[in-house]
C-alpha positions as CSV (number, residue, x, y, z in Angstrom):
1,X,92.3,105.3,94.4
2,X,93.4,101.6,93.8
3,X,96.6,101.3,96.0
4,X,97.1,97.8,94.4
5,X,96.9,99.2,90.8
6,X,97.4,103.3,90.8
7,X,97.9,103.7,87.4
8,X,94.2,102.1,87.0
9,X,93.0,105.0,88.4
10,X,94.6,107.3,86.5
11,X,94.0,105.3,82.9
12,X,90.7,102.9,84.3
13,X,91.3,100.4,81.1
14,X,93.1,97.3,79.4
15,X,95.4,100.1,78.8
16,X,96.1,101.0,81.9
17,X,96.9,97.5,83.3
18,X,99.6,97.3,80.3
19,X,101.2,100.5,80.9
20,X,101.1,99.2,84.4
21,X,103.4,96.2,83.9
22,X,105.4,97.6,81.4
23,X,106.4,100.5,83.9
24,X,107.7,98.1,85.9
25,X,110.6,96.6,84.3
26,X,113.0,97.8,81.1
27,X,112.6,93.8,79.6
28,X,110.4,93.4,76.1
29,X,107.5,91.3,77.4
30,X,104.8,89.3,75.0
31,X,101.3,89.7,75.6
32,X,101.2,86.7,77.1
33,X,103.4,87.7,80.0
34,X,101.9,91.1,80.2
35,X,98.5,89.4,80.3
36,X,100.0,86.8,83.5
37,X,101.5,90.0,85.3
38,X,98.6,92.2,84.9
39,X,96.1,90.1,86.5
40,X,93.1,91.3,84.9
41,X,91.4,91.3,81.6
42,X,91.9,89.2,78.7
43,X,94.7,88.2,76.4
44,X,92.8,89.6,73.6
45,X,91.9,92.9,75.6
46,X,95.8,92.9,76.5
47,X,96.6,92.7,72.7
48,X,94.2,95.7,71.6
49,X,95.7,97.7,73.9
50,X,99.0,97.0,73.0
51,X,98.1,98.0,69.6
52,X,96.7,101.1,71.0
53,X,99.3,102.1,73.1
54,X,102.2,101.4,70.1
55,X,99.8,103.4,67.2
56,X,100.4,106.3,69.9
57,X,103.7,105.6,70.9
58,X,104.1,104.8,74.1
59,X,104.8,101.1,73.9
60,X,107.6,100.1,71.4
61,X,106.6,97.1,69.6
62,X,109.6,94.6,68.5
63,X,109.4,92.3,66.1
64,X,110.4,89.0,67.0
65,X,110.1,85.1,65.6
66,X,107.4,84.5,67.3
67,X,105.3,87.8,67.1
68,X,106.3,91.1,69.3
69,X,107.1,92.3,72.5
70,X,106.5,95.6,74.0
71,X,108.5,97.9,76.2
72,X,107.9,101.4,77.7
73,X,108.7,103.9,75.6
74,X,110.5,105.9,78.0
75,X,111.6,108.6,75.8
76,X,107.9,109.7,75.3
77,X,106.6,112.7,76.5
78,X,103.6,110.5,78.6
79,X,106.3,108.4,80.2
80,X,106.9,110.5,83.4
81,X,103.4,110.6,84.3
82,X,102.9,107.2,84.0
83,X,106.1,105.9,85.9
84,X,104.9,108.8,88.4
85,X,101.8,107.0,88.7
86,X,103.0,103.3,88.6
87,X,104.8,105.2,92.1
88,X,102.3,106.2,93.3
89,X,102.0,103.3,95.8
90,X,105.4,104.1,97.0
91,X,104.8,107.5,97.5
92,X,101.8,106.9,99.5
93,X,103.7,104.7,101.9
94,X,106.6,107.5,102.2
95,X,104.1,109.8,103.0
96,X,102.2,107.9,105.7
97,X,104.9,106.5,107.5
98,X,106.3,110.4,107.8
99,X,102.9,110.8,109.1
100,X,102.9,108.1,111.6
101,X,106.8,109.2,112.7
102,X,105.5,112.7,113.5
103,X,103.7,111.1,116.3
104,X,103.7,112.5,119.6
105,X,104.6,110.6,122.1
106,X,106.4,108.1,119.4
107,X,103.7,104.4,118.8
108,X,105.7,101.4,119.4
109,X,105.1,100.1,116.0
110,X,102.7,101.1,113.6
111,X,101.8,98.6,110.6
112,X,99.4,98.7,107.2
113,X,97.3,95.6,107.0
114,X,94.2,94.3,105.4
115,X,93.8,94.8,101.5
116,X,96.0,97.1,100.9
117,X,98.6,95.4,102.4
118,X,98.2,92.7,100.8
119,X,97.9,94.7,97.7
120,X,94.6,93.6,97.0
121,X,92.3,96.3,97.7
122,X,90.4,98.4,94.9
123,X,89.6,101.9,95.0
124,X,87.1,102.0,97.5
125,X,88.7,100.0,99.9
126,X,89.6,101.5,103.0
127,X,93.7,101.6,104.5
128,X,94.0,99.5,108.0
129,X,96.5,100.7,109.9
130,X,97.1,99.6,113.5
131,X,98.9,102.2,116.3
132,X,100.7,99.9,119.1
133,X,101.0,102.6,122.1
134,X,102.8,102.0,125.1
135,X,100.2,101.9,127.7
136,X,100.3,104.7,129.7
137,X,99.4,106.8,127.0
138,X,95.4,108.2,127.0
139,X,93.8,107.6,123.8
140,X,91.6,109.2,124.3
141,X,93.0,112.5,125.1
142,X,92.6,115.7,122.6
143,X,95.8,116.0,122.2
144,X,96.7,112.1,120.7
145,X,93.1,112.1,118.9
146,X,94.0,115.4,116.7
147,X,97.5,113.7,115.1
148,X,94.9,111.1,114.5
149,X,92.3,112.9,113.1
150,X,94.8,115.1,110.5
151,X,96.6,111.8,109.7
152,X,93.0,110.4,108.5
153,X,92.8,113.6,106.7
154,X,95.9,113.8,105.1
155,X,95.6,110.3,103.9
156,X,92.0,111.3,102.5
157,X,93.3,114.2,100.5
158,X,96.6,112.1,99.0
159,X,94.2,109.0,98.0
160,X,90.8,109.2,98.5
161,X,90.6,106.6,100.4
162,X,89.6,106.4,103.9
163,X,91.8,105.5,106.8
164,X,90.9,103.5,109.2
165,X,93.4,103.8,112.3
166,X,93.1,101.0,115.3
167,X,95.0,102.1,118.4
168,X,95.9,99.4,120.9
169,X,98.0,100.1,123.7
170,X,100.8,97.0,123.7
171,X,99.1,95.3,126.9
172,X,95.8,94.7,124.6
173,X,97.6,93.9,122.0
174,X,99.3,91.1,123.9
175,X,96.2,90.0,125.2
176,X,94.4,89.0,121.8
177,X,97.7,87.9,120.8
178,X,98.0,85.0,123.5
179,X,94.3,84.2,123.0
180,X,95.1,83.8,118.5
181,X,92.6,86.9,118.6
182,X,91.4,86.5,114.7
183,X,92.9,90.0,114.0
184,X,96.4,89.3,115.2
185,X,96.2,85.9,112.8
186,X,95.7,88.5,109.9
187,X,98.5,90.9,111.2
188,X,100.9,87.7,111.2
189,X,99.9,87.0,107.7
190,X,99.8,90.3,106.2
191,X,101.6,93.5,107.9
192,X,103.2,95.9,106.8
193,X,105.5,97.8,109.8
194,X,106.1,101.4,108.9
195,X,107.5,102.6,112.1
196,X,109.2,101.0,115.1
197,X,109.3,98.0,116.2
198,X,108.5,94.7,114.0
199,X,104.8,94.0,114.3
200,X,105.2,90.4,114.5
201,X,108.0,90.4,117.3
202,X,105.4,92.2,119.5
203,X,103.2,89.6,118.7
204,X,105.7,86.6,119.4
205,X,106.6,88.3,122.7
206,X,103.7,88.4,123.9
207,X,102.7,84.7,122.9
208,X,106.4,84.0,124.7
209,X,105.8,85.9,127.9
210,X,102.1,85.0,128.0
211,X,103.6,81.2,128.1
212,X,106.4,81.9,130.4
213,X,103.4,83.2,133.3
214,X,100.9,80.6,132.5
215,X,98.2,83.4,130.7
């Protein structure tokens, strides 16, 4: 699914992208503005589907001085799914960072980055998720690499989408970060921390100790 845009995946048209915007907010918005929030199509495909979407209900058009705006008609029987799906992006983040807390022994900071982060992925992207472990913990052992494994499938099942976990114990991760490793220039710029500590102070204490030894 399209973490950025779920309810494109459930409605994959002009139509989708207006219900999109109009779930978020309770303001009357032109088509103009719908068109700017939406981010994709044209103002001409955001106007058809306006008209689509009023002839059947779910958008309430009102009349103004300068043509209409449109609201979510929230009394309709359609609404809940499609507030449920404008959620969905929530709901997937609830769901992986109970995931990520279930843990055994707990990550010192787990963080989405990449696309979805960024909330720019589409639906075939895959999820990047980083695993910061302290370092005496074995990787590679069966019983860290099955939470792994069920948490990629879990994540598979809720989205389709495929995870793509990085586990780092903190003592590689502070390596790239004192060499500006490309990959900890992208977590600076885009992370998400679900669980534990702040992605970014790892990183800025390792750059700070790193300095303090001469590495």
């Amino acid at each position: 699914m399209n973490l950025s845009s779920p309810v494109g995946s459930l409605i994959p048209s002009m139509d989708g992208v207006v219900l999109e915007v109009l779930a978020g907010t309770h303001s009357a918005l032109g088509p103009s503005r719908i068109h700017a929030l939406g981010h994709r199509g044209s103002r001409p495909g955001v106007s058809l589907a306006l008209g689509r979407l009023a002839d059947q209900g779910l958008v309430h058009a009102e009349p103004t001085n300068y043509g209409h705006t449109y609201r979510l008609n929230r009394d309709h029987v359609l609404a809940p799914a499609v507030l449920a799906a404008a959620e969905a992006r929530a709901e997937f983040l609830r769901r992986l960072t109970a995931g990520c807390q279930a843990l055994r022994p707990a990550p010192l900071s787990v963080a989405l980055y990449g696309s979805v982060a960024r909330r720019e992925s589409d639906d075939a992207s895959d999820i990047d998720l980083l695993v910061v472990v302290d370092d005496t913990l074995d990787r590679h052992a069966p019983e860290w690499t099955d939470q792994t494994d069920k948490l990629t499938q879990s994540v598979r099942a809720w989205t389709g989408n495929r995870l793509e976990p990085i586990v780092m114990d903190a003592n590689h991760l502070a390596g790239l970060a004192i060499a500006d490793d490309p990959l900890t220039l992208s977590l600076r710029e885009d992370a998400v921390t679900l669980v534990g500590r702040d992605l970014r102070e790892l990183l800025d204490q390792a750059v700070h100790t790193g300095r303090r030894t001469g590495q």
